[in-house]
N, C-alpha and C positions, 0 to 999 in steps of 0.2 A: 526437702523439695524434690519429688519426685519430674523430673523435666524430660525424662527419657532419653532417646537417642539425640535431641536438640541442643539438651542442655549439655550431654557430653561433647556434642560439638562445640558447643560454646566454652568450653572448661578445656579444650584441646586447644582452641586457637586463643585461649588466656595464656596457658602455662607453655605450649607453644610461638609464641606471637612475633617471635622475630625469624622463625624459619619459613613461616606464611606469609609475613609482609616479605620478606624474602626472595619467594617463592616467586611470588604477585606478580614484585619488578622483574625478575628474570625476566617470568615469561610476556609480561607486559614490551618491554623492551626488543625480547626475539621478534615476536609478531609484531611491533612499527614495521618493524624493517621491512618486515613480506608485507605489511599493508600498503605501503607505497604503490607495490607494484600488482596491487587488485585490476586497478581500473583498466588495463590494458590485457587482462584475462577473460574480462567482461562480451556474451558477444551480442549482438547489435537485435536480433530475433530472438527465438525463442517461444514462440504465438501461435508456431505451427500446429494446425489437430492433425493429429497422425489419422491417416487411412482416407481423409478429405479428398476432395475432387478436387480442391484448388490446389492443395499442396501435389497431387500427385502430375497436376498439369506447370506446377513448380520447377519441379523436378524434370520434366519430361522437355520444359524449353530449355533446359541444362545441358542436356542430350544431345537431343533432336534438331535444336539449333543456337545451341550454342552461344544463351541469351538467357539471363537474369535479370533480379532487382538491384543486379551491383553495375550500377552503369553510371558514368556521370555525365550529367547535362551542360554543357553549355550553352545559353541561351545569347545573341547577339542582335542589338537593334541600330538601326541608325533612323531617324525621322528626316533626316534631309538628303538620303541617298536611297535609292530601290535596292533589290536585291539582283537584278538586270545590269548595275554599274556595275564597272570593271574595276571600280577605288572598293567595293561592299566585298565583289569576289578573292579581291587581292590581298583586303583583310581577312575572309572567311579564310584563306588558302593558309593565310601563314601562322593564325588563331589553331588551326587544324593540323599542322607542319609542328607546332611546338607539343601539344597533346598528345599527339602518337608519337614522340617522344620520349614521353616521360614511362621511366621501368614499372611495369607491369599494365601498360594498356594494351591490348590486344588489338583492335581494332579501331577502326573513329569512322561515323557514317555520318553526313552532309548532304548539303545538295549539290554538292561539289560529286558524288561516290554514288547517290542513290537518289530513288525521286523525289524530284526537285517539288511534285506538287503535295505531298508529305512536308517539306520542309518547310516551304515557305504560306509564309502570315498572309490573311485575306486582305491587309493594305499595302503587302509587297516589302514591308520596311523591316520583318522581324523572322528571327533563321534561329535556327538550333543545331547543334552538332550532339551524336552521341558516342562516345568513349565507353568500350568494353574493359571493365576494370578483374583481373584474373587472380590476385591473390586471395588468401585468407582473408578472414573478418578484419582481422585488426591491419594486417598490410594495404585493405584495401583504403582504410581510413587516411591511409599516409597519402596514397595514391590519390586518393580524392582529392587533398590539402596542396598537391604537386598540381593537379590539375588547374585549379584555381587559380594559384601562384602563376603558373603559363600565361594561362589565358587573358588572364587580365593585365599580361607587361606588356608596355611596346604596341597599346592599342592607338591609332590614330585619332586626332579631335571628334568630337562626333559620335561615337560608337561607345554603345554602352553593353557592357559584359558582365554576366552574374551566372556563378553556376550552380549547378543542383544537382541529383540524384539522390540514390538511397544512401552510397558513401557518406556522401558530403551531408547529408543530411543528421546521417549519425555520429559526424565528425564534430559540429557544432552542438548537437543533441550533451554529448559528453563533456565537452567542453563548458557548455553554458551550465551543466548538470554539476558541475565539480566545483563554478566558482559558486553557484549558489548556494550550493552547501557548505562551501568555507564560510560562505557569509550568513548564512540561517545559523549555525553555531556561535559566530563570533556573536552575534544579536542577541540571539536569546540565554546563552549564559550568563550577562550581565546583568539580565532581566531576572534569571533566576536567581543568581545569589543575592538582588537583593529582597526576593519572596522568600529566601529563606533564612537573612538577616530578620526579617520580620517576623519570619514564623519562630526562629529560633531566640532572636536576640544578641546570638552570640556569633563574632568571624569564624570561631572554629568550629562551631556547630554546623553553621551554614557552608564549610567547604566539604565537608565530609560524605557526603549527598552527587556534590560536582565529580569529586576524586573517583569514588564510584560509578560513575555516568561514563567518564573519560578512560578509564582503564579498561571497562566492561568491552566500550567502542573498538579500543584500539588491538585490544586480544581479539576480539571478532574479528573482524577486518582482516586482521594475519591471518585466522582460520580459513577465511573465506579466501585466501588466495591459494593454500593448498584445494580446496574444494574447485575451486571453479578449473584448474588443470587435472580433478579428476570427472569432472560431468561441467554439459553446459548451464553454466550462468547468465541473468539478465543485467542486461546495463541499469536495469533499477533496484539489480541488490543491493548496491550501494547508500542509496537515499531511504529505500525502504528499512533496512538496519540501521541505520544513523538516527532514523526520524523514531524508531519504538526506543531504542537503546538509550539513546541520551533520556526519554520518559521514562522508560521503568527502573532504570538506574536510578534516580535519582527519588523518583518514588518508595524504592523498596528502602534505597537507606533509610529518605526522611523517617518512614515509619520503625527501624529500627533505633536509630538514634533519639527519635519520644520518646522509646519505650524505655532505651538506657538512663535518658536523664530525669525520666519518672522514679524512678526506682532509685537513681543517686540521691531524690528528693526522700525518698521514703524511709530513707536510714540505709541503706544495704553495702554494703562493699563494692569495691569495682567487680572485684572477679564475679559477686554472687547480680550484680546488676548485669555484667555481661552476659552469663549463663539464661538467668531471665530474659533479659531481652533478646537473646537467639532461641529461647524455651517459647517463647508467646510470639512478637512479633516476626519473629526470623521465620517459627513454625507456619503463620501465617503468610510471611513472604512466599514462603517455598509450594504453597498450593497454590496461593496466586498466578505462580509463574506454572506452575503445572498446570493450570487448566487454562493460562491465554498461551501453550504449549498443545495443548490438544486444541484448542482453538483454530487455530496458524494448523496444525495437522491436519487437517479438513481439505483443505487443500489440495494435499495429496493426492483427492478422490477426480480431482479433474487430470487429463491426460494430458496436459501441456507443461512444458517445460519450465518455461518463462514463471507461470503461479508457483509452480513448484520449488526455483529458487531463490524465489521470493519466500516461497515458506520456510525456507533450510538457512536463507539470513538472520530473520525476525525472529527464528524458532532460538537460533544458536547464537543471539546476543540477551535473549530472556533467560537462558539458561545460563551465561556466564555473568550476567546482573545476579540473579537469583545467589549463584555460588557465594559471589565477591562476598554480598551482603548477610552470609553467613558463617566464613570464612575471612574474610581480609577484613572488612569491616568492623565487625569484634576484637579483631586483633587489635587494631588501630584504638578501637576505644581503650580497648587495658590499657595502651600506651599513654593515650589522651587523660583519660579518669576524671578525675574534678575539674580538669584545665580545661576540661569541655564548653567551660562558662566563662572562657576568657576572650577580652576581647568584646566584650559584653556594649552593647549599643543602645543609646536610653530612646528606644522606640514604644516601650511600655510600662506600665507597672509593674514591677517585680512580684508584689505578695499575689495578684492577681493571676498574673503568668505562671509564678511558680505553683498556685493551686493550678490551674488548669494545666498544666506539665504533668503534676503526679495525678493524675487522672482523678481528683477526688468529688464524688461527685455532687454539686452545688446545685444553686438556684441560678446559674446565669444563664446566659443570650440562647443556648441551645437545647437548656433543661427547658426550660419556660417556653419556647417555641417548640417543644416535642410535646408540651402538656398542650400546648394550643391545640398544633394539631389535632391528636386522640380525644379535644373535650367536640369535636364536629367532625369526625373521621370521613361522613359519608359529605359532604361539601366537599373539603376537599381534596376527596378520591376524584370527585367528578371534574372538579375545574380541572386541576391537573392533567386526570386522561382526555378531558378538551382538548385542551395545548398538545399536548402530544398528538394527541390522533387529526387535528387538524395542521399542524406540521408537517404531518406523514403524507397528506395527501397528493402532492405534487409525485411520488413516489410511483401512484399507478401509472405514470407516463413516461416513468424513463426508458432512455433508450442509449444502447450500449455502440459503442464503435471506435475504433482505429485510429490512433493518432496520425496526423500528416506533417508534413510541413508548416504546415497554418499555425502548429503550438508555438515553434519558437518566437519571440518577439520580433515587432514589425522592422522590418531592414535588413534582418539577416539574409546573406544572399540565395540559400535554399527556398525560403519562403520566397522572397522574391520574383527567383525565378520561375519557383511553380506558378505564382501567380499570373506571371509574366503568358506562361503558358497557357492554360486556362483563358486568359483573355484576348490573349491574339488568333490558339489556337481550337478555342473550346473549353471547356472545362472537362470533360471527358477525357480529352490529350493525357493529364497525368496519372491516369489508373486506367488504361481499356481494356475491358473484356477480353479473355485471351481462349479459345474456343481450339481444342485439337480432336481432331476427328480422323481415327482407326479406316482407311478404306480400305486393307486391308480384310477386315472381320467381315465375311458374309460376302465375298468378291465372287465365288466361286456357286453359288448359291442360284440357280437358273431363275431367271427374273428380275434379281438384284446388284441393281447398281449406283452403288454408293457414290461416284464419285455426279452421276445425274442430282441423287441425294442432296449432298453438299453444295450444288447451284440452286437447288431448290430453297435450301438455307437460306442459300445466302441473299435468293430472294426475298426471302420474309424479312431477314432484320434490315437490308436496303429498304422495307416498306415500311419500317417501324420510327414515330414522328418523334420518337425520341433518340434515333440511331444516326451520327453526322459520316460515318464511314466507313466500312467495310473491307480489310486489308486481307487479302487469302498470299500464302505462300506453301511450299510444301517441300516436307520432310526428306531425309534420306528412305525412309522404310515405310514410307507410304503416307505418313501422316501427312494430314492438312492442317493449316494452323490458319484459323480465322482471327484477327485482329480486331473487334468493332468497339471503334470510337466513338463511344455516348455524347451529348450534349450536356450532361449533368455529372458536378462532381461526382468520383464516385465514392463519398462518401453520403452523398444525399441519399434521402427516400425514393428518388426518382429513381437513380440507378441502382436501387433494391427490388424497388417494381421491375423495371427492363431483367433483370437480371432475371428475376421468379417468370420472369416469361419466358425467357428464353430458353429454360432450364424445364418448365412444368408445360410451354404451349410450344412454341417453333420446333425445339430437337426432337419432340415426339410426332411432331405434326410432321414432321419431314422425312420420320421412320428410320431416325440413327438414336436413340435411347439405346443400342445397344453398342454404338458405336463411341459416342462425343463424349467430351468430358469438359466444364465450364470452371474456369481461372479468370487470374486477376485478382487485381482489389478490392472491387466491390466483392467478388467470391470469399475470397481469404474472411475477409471478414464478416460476411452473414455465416460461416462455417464457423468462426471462432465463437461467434452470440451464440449461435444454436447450442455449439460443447456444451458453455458454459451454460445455459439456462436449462438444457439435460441433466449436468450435473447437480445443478443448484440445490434440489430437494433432498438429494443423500447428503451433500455437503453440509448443510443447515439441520437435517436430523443428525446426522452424526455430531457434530458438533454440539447440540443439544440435550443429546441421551450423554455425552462422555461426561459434558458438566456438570449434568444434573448427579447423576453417579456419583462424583466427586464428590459434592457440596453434602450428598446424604450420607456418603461416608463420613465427611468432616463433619457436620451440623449434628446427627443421627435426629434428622427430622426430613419427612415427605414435604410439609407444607413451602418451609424456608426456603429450601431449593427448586419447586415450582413457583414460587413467586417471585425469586431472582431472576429464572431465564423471562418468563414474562413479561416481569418490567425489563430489562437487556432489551427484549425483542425489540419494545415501544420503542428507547430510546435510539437504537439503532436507527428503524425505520422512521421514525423525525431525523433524522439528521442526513438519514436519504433524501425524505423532501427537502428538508435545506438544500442538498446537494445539487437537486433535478435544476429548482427553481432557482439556484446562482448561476450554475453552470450551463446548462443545458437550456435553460427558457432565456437564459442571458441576464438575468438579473443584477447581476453583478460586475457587468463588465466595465463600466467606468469605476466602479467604488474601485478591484482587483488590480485593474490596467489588463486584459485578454478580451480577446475578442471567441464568442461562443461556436464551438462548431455545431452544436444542435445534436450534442449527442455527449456523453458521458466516457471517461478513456477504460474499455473495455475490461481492464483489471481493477480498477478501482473500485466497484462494488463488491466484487467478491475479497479481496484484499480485506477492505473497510471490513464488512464485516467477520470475521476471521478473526482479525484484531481488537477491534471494537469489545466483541462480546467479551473477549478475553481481557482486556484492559477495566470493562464494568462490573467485572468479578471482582477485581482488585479490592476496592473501593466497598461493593458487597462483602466480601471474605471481612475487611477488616471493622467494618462495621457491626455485622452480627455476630465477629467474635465477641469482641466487648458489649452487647447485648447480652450474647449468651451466658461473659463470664459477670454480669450483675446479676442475668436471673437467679443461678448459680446461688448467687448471694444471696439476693432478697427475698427467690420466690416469687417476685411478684412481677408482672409481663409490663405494666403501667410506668415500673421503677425502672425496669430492664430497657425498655425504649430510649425514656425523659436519659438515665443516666448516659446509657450507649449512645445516646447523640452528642451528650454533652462531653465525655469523656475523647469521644474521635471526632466529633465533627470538624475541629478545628483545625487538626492533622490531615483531611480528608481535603479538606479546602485549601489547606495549604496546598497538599499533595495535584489536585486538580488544577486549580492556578497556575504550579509550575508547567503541568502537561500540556495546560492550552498556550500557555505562554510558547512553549516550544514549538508546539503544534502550529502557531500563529506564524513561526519563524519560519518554516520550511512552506509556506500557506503563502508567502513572500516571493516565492518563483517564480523566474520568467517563463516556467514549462507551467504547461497548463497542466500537466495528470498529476504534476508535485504539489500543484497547487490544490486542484481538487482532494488530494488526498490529507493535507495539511489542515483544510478546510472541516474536512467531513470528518477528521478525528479529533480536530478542536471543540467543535459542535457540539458532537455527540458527547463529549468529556465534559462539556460545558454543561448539558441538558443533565446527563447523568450524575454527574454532582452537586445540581442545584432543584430540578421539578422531582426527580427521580429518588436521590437519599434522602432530601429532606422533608419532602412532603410526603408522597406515594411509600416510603415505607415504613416511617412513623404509621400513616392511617391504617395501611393495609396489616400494620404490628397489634395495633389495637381492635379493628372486628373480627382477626382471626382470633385476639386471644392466647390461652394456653392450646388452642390449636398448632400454634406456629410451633412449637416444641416436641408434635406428637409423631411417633414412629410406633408401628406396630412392633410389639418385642420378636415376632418370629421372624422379621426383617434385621432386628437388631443383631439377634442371633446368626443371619446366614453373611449379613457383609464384614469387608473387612472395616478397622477401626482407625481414623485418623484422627488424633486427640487434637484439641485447639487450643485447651490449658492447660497450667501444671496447676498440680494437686497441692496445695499448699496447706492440707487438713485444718481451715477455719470453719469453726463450730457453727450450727448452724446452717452450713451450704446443701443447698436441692441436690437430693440424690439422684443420678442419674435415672433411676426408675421411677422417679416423678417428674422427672423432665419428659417420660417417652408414655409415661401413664396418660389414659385419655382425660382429658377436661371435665372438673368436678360440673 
C-alpha cells in the first residue's frame, strides 16, 4: 500500500497512540483553563472602516468633546406625575446623586444640569439622564451593570426605570450570547448522538465523532484567548467557532471512522485499517479543511477587524478539527479496534448495514436513484436549477445593517429603553446624525466665512421634513458639532435618504465640502455596507480561484472543479434567499419568535458565505473522491456516479443531518444575527446535501461524461499533485492517462 505521507501519519499515531492521546489531554486540559476566561478578552466593536468619515468624526467627539457611544442611559417615566413636580424632580435628583456615584462615571446630564427642552418628553411625564461611562471595553460593561443596579433601588411607587446605552447593551448582548450557547450545545448534542447511533449502530462509534467536536472546541477557545490579548477580538468569535467547530468536528471524524469500519469489514488489521482510513478519508478530511480554510481567508481581503476575527476563530478550530481527526482520532481507534462495534443498537439490519459500511457497491436506495437520475439527466438538471434559482430570488433585495437594541428579546431593559426613547422622544433620539464642521479651514480666506456657513447649514436641515432637531455646540479648536435629530430610526431607509443628503446636497450646497465631516449611526453604518460590498467581488473571486485551484490539484480535472464552485454558488445564493425572505421581509418571525428589523446583521452575509462554500466542499471533496476511486476501477463514468452515491451517500446524510441538526441549535437564539446565521448555514447544508449532491451532480456527472475527468496533460505537468487514493495495485484500475485522456 503505497498511502504516502498520510498513511505514515496514520502508522505514527498507531505505534505512537498513547503519547498523542496524551498529548490531546494535556493540551486539551491547558486551554479549558485559558478558555474560561475568553469571553471577558472579547471587545464589544470591532465594525469600524478605517479612514471613514464616521469613524473619524468617532474619534474626533472623543477629543473634542469628550463624548462617545460609551454612555449609559437612564430612562425615567412616571404617568401620574409631570416633570414640573417636585415628588419627579426629587426622584430625578437622587436617581442621578446614586449614578455619578458609581466608580468610573465621569459625568451625568439631566434636566436637572442641561436643557431641560432636550430632556424632557412631549407629554411632560418622561426624562432621561445620561452617564459618561470612562473605562475600558470590558470595565465599562461592569459600570454599565453598577449603573442599573442604582438606578433602579430605592425608586418610589409610580416611577418606572430602565436603562440603556451602548454598555449596557453589550452587557446583556454577552450575557444572553453565553447562556444561549451553553444551551445550543447542550440540545443539539443529544440530538447528534442519536444521528449517529443511527448512522453507526454502535455507542462507541457514535461517541468518537462528539470527543472530537468537544476537544477541537475546547483547545480553540484557549487559543483564542491568547489571541485576542494579542489583537482585537469580536464578541461574536465565540458563537461563530462553536457554531463551525462543533459541525466539522464531528463531520470529519464521522467520515474517518466509516472509512475505519469499512476496512475492519474487509479483512484488514487494525493498524493497516487505521493507516487506510487516515490514507483516504483523513487525506480527504485535510483538503476539506484546507479549502473551507482559504474560504474563511477571504475575509481577510475586507479591512475590518471584527470579519477578521471571526475569520482567525473559524479558521483556527477547522484547523484543529482537521489535525485531531488525523492524529488523535486514529490513535483512539488502534485503542478502540473491533470494540468499535460494541454497544451495538438493533436500529437496523446488520448484513445490510454491514454491506453498506464496507462500501460495496450494490443495487440499493442510492445505486438505483443515481441510475434514475442519469436515465433523464436533462429533466432533472432543469427542476432542480428551478428550485434553486427561484429560491435565490428574494436575494436581489437584500439589505445589509447594524444591529441595535431591537435584537435582544422583548423586556430586556436596553431594548426597552431604546424603545422607550424613540417613542416619547422620536425615533431619531437613539442614533442622531453627529455633523463636525472645521471653521477653522478657509477662516482666513477673504470672502469666506465659515462660521455664516454653518447657519446657513443649519438652516437647511431645520427645513428638512424629515429633520425633528438641530443641536449646534462648539469645540475647543474651533470645531462645531451639529447634532440633528431625525424623525426616523436610524436604521431605516429614511435616515439613509436624509443622510445621502446631507452628505451629497446641504454640506455642498452650503460650501463646507471642504470643511464638514458626517457621523453617527445611520453613517457608521452606510460606511460599513459600502466596505463590504467594495470588497465583495475580490472576496468571492478570491475565494473562488483558491478553490478551484485546489480541487484540480486534488481531482486533476478542469471540469470537476468548475462544476463544484457552480453548483456551491447556487446553493449558497438559495439559502440567501431563504435568509432575505425569513429575516428581512419578516417571514418568519412568529414560526422564530424575533421581530424583523428590515435588514440583514451586516456580517452575516459575507460570514455565510465564507463558510458555506467551504463547508459545500466538504461533502463535494468526499463524494467525488469515491466517484473518482470507482472510476478508477471500473472505467466506466455511469458505474462511477450509481457506485459513488451509493457508497457515500449515506455517510453524507448522516454527515449533513448532524450539521443542520447543530445548525438548528444555535438558529434557537434569542440574538437575531445568531439566529440568522444558524439559519442561513442550516439551509444551505440542507439544500446542498439533498437538490445539490443528489440530483444536480449525479445529472450534471452523466452529460459531461468522461468529460468530467479531463485535464490537459501540459496542465498536469505544470501543477502540483495532491493524490486522493492509495494505490493499492488492483489489476485492471484506469490509468491515470486515461482519466486525463480526452473522451473516446
Amino acid at each position: 500500500m503505497d498511502g504516502g505521507m498520510f498513511a505514515r501519519l496514520g502508522r505514527f499515531a498507531v505505534r505512537r497512540r498513547w503519547y498523542v492521546i496524551g498529548a490531546w489531554l494535556v493540551l486539551a486540559m491547558i486551554m479549558g483553563s485559558f478558555a474560561r476566561g475568553l469571553q471577558g478578552r472579547l471587545g464589544q466593536g470591532g465594525f469600524e472602516v478605517p479612514g471613514s468619515d464616521s469613524l473619524t468624526v468617532f474619534n474626533e467627539l472623543k477629543t473634542q468633546f469628550h463624548q462617545d457611544l460609551s454612555t449609559g442611559l437612564v430612562v425615567v417615566r412616571n404617568g401620574g406625575l409631570s416633570l414640573d413636580d417636585r415628588a419627579f424632580r426629587d426622584q430625578m435628583r437622587a436617581i442621578q446623586d446614586r449614578v455619578a456615584a458609581v466608580p468610573g462615571v465621569s459625568t451625568v446630564q439631566s434636566l436637572l444640569n442641561g436643557p431641560e427642552a432636550e430632556f424632557a418628553s412631549g407629554d411632560g411625564h418622561t426624562t432621561y439622564l445620561i452617564a459618561q461611562l470612562t473605562g475600558d471595553q470590558n470595565r465599562q460593561l461592569f459600570e454599565a451593570t453598577a449603573v442599573t443596579v442604582v438606578a433602579g433601588c430605592d425608586v418610589s411607587a409610580g416611577f418606572q426605570v430602565v436603562t440603556g446605552g451602548g454598555p449596557a447593551f453589550y452587557d446583556r448582548f454577552n450575557q444572553i450570547s453565553r447562556d444561549d450557547l451553553a444551551k445550543a450545545e447542550q440540545s443539539s448534542f443529544p440530538i447528534t448522538l442519536f444521528v449517529l447511533l443511527v448512522a453507526f449502530g454502535s455507542l462507541v462509534a457514535a461517541g468518537l465523532p462528539i470527543m472530537l467536536a468537544v476537544i477541537s472546541l475546547v483547545v480553540t477557545l484557549g487559543a483564542l484567548y491568547f489571541l485576542a490579548g494579542a489583537t482585537s477580538m469580536s464578541v461574536y468569535v465565540t458563537n461563530t467557532a462553536s457554531i463551525i467547530g462543533i459541525g466539522v468536528g464531528i463531520d470529519y471524524a464521522l467520515f474517518v471512522v466509516t472509512r475505519f469500519r469499512e476496512e475492519l469489514r474487509l479483512g484488514r488489521s487494525v493498524s493497516d485499517s487505521v493507516m487506510m482510513a487516515v490514507a483516504t478519508s483523513g487525506r480527504a478530511v485535510a483538503l476539506s479543511g484546507a479549502t473551507v480554510i482559504v474560504a474563511l481567508a477571504g475575509m481577510f481581503l475586507v479591512s475590518i477587524q471584527a470579519f477578521r476575527s471571526m475569520a482567525i476563530g473559524s479558521m483556527s478550530v477547522v484547523a484543529v478539527a482537521v489535525l485531531g481527526a488525523i492524529t488523535l482520532l486514529p490513535a483512539v481507534l488502534s485503542l478502540v479496534g473491533p470494540r468499535i462495534d460494541r454497544l451495538r443498537l438493533p436500529l437496523r439490519r446488520r448484513r445490510r448495514a454491514a454491506a453498506a459500511d464496507a462500501g460495496v457497491p450494490s443495487s440499493g436506495f442510492w445505486h438505483a436513484w443515481a441510475m434514475r437520475i442519469m436515465r433523464r439527466p436533462w429533466a432533472w438538471l432543469g427542476v432542480s436549477l428551478a428550485v434553486l434559482l427561484t429560491l435565490a430570488v428574494p436575494f436581489a433585495s437584500i439589505r445589509l445593517g447594524q444591529s441595535g437594541p431591537r435584537i435582544l428579546p422583548a423586556g430586556e431593559q436596553p431594548r426597552v429603553a431604546s424603545e422607550r426613547l424613540a417613542a416619547e422622544f422620536g425615533a431619531g433620539v437613539t442614533g442622531p446624525m453627529e455633523i463636525l464642521v472645521d471653521t477653522t479651514k478657509g477662516a482666513a480666506v477673504p470672502g469666506n466665512d465659515p462660521r455664516a456657513k454653518v447657519e446657513a447649514l443649519v438652516r437647511r436641515l431645520q427645513a428638512d421634513p424629515r429633520v425633528a432637531a438641530v443641536i449646534p455646540s462648539l469645540g475647543a479648536t474651533g470645531v462645531v458639532r451639529l447634532t440633528v435629530v431625525g424623525k426616523d430610526a436610524p436604521e431605516s431607509r429614511a435616515a439613509e435618504d436624509l443622510l445621502q443628503r446631507v452628505r451629497d446636497g446641504d454640506i455642498p450646497a452650503s460650501g463646507l465640502s471642504d470643511n464638514a465631516l458626517v457621523g453617527g449611526t445611520t453613517a457608521f453604518n452606510v460606511d460599513l455596507n459600502h466596505a463590504i460590498s467594495g470588497h465583495l467581488p475580490a472576496v468571492v473571486g478570491t475565494v473562488l480561484a483558491l478553490s478551484f485551484l485546489l480541487l484540480v490539484m486534488a481531482f486533476r480535472s478542469l471540469i470537476l472543479p468548475l462544476k463544484a464552485v457552480v453548483m456551491n454558488l447556487l446553493s449558497v445564493a438559495a439559502s440567501y434567499g431563504l435568509l432575505v425572505a425569513v429575516f428581512q421581509w419578516g417571514w418568519g418571525q412568529r414560526l422564530l419568535g424575533f421581530t424583523s428589523e428590515g435588514h440583514i446583521a451586516v456580517f452575516v452575509p459575507l460570514f455565510l458565505f465564507s463558510i458555506l462554500f467551504g463547508l459545500s466542499m466538504d461533502y463535494e471533496v468526499f463524494l467525488l473522491t469515491r466517484m473518482r476511486e470507482e472510476y478508477r476501477r471500473t472505467g466506466s463514468n455511469e458505474l462511477a456516479v450509481a457506485n459513488g452515491l451509493e457508497s457515500s451517500a449515506r455517510t453524507i446524510t448522516s454527515a449533513a443531518l448532524i450539521m443542520v441538526t447543530v445548525f438548528v441549535a444555535f438558529a434557537t437564539s434569542r440574538l437575531v444575527p445568531f439566529k440568522e446565521m444558524g439559519f442561513g448555514l442550516a439551509a444551505a447544508v440542507f439544500i446542498d446535501a439533498t437538490i445539490v449532491r443528489t440530483v444536480l451532480v449525479p445529472a450534471t456527472m452523466r452529460l459531461m461524461g468522461r468529460w468530467n475527468w479531463w485535464m490537459p496533460a501540459w496542465l498536469d505537468r505544470l501543477l502540483p499533485r495532491i493524490d486522493l487514493e492509495v494505490s493499492t495495485g488492483s489489476p485492471g484500475a484506469v490509468t491515470e492517462a486515461a482519466l486525463q485522456g480526452a473522451p473516446a
